[in-house]
C-alpha positions as CSV (number, residue, x, y, z in Angstrom):
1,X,0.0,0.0,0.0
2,X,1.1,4.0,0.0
3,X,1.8,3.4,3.7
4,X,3.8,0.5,3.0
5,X,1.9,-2.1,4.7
6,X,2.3,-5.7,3.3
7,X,0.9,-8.1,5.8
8,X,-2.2,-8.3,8.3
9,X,-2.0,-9.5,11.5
10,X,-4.9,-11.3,12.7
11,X,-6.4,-12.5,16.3
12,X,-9.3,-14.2,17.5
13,X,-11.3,-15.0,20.4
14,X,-12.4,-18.2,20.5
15,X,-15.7,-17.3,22.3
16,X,-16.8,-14.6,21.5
17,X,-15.2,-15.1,17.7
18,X,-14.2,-11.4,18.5
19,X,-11.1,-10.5,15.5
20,X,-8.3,-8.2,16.3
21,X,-6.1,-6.6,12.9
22,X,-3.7,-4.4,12.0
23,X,-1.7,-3.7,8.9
24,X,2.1,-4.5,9.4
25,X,4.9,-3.8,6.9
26,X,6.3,-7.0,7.8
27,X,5.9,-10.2,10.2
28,X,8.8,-10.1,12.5
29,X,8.8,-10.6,16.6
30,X,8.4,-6.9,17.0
31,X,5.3,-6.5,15.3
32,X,3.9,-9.3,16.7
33,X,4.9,-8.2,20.2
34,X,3.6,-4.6,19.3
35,X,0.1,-5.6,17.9
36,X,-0.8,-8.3,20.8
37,X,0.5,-5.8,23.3
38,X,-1.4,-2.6,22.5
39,X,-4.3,-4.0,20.0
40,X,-4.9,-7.6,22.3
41,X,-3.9,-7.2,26.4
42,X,-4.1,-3.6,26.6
43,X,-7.4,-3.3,25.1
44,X,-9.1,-6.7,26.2
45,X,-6.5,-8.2,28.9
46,X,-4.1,-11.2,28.5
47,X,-5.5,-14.3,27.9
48,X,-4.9,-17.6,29.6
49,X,-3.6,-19.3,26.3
50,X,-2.8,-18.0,22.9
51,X,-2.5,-20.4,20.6
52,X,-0.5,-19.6,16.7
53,X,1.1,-21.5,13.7
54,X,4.8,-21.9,14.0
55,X,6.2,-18.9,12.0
56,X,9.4,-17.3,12.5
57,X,7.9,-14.2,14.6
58,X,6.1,-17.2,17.2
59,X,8.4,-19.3,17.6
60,X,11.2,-16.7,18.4
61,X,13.3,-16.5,21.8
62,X,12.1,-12.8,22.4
63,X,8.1,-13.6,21.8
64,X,8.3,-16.1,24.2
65,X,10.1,-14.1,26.5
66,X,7.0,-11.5,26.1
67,X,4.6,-13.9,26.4
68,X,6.5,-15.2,29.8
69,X,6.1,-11.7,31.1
70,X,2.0,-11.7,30.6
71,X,1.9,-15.3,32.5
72,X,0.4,-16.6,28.9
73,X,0.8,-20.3,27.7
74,X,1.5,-20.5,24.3
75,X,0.6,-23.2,22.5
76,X,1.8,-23.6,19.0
77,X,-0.2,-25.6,16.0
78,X,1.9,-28.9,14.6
79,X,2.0,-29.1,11.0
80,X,0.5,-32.5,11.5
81,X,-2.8,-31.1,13.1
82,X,-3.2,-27.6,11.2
83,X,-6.2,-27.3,11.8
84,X,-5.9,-26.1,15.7
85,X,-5.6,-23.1,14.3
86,X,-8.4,-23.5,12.0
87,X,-10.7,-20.6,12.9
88,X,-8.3,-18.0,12.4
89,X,-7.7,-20.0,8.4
90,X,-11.7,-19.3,8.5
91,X,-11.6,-15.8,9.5
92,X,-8.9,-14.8,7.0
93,X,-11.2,-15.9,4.5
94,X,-14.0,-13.9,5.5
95,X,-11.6,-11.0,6.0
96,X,-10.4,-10.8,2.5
97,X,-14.0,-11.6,1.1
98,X,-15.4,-8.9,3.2
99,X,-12.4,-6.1,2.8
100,X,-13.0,-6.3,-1.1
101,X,-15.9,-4.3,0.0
102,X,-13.8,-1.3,1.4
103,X,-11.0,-1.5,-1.8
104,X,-10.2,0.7,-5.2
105,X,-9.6,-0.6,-8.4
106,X,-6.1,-1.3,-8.0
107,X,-6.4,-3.2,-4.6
108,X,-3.3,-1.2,-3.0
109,X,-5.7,1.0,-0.3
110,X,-6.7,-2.1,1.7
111,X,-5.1,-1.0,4.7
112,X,-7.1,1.7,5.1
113,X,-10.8,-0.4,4.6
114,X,-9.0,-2.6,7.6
115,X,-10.6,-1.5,10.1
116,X,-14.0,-1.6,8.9
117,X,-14.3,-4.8,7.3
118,X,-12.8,-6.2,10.8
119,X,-16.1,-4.1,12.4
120,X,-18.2,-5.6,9.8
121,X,-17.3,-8.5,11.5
122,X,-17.6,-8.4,14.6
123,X,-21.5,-6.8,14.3
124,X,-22.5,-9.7,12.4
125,X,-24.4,-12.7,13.8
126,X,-22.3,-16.2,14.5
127,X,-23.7,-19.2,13.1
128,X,-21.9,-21.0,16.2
129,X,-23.1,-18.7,18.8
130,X,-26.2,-16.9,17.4
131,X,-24.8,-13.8,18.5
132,X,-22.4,-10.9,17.3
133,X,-19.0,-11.0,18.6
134,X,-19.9,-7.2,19.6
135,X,-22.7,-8.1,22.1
136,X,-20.9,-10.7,23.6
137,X,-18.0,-8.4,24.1
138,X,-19.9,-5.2,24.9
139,X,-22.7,-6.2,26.6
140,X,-25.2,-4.2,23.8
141,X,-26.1,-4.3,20.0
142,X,-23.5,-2.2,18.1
143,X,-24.7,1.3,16.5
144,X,-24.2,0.6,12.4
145,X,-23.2,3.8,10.9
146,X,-27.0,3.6,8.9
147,X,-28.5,3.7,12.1
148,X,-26.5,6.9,13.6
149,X,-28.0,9.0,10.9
150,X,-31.3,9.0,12.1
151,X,-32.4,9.5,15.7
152,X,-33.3,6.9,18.1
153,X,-37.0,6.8,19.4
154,X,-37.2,8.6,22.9
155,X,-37.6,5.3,24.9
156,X,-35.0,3.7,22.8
157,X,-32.3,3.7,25.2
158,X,-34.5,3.4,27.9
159,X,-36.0,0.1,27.1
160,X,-32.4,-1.0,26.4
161,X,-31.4,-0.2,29.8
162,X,-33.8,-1.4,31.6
163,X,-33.5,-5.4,29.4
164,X,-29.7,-5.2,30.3
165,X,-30.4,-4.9,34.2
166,X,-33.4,-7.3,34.1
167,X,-31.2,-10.0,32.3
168,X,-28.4,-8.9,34.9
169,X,-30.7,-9.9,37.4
170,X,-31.5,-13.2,36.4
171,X,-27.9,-14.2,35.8
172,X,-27.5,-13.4,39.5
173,X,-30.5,-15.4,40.4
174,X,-29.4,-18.3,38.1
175,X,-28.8,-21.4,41.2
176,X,-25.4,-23.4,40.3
177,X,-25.2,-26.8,41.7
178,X,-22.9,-25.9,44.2
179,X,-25.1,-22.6,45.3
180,X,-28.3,-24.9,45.1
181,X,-27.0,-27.3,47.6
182,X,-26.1,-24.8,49.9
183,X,-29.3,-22.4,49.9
184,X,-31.1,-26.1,50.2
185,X,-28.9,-26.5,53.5
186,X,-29.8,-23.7,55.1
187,X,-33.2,-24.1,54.2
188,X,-33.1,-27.2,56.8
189,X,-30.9,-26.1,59.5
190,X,-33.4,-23.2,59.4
191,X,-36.5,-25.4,59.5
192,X,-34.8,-27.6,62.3
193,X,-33.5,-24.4,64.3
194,X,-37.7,-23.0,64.2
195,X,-38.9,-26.7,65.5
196,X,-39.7,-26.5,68.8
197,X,-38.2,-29.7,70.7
198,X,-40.5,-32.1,72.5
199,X,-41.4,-31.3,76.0
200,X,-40.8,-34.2,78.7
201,X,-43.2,-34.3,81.6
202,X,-41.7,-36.1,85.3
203,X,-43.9,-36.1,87.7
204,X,-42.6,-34.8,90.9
205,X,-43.0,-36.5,94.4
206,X,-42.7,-34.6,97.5
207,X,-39.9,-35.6,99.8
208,X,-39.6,-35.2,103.3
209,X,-36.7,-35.8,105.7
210,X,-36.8,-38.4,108.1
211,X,-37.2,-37.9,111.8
212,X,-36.0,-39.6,114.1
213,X,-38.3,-41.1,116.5
């Protein structure tokens, strides 16, 4: 491209199919490092695992050295079993099928379309999860850019609000087993606490010394 960029970089959560990208002028250590530091754990936090092909910039002393530093296990794809990294083979796919969208003629201003085929994305609905990538993340239906040109009903946001804290609610009411068992504990140490105990009657004689007579 005019900047210079060659390459695209290219992360995904494997949850929430949420895609990080960024246009790199090459594929060494340091832009790796670069675009999983500010783009990746900055922005979203480090994740448990991260798992990559075995390319030059992954397999390097000083990305596993930054990787170390995050507490990050990195697990690295075999060339026997490519497809553990699969998904992201999948999302370059729809990445390039959906940034010819954003393009000229010549096909060298692609960098600059990045970022919104990458949105494009992540506001559309998973077939795996039935969701966008952006609710899942966010919490809330993304605003498309067709829908900021026009304003939102009064009791738009309103009614958005209050769905959010009533399905807030109920994932704080949702029992787990473990929280099940216990409320069901208390509920009969309670219930034997409130019993009364039986009463036991003796019948009482009266006793008087002895005198001597």
């Amino acid at each position: 491209t005019a900047e210079g960029n060659q390459h695209v970089i290219v992360c995904i959560d494997y949850l929430s199919r949420w895609i990080e990208v960024k246009a790199v002028k090459d594929t060494g250590t340091n832009a790796a490092v670069a675009f999983l530091k500010n783009n990746v754990f900055l922005q979203h936090g480090p994740p448990r695992r991260f798992i990559s092909d075995r390319g030059p910039a992954f397999s390097s002393l000083g990305f596993a050295e930054f990787l170390r530093d995050w507490r990050v296990r990195h697990i690295m794809a075999s060339a026997e079993h490519p497809e553990t990294n699969g998904l992201v083979e999948k999302v370059n796919g729809t990445l390039v099928a959906t940034l010819a969208a954003f393009v000229n003629f010549e096909h060298n201003d692609w960098d600059r379309g990045l970022q919104q085929a990458a949105f494009s994305i992540n506001t559309a609905k998973q077939s795996t999860t039935q969701i966008t990538p952006f609710e899942l993340v966010y919490g809330r239906s993304a605003v498309l850019p067709h829908e900021a040109s026009f304003p939102w009903p009064p009791d738009h946001a309103e009614t958005h609000e209050e769905r959010l804290k009533k399905n807030d609610q109920m994932e704080k009411n949702r029992p787990t087993p473990s929280l099940q068992k216990t409320k069901e504990k208390q509920v009969r140490l309670r219930s034997s606490s409130e019993t009364k105990p039986p009463v036991r009657t003796r019948r009482l004689s009266a006793c008087y010394p002895q005198t001597a007579m």
